[in-house]
N, C-alpha and C positions, 0 to 999 in steps of 0.2 A: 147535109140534108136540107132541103127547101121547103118550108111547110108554108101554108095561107091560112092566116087567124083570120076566122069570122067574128067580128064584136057586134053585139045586141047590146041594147037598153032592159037592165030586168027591174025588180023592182026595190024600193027602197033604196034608190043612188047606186044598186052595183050595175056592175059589169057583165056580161054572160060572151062569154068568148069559146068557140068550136073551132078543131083543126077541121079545115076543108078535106083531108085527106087521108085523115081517119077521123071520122064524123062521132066514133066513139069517146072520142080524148074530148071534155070540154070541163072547163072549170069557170070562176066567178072572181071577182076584185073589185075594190072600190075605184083605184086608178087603173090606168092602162100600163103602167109599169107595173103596178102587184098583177095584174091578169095576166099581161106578158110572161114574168115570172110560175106564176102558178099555172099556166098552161105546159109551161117547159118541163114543170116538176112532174104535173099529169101524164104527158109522153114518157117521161122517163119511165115511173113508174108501167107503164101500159106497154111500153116493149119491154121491161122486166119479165112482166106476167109472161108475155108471150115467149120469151125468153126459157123460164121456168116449165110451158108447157110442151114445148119444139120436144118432140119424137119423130129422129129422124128414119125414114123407109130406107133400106135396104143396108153394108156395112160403110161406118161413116169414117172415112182414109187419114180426114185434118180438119182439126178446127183453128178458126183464127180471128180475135177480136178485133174490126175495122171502126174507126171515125170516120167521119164523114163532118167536114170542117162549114 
């Protein structure tokens, strides 16, 4: 999967970093390697949830956990 980190300047020295392409994933760090980091944790976490809330419509045949390198 390809995402695009937006980095901003916030205040107090951190970092304020948004995925372009889910604009809801965004987290903070003082370097751009912790923000790097803690964006990736934020994603994870963020298709969890969406993970946990998937009901799937009509009956579901096979499931199958994919990477995407």
């Amino acid at each position: 999967m390809k995402c695009t980190l937006v980095v901003k300047k916030g205040q107090n020295g951190f970092l304020i970093g948004q995925l372009k392409e889910f604009p809801s994933v965004f987290t903070q760090g003082v370097t751009l390697a912790e923000l790097k980091e803690n964006i990736a944790d934020a994603l994870e976490m963020y298709l969890e949830d969406l993970r946990e809330a998937y009901q799937p419509y009509g009956e579901m045949i096979e499931e199958e956990e994919l990477v995407f390198a």
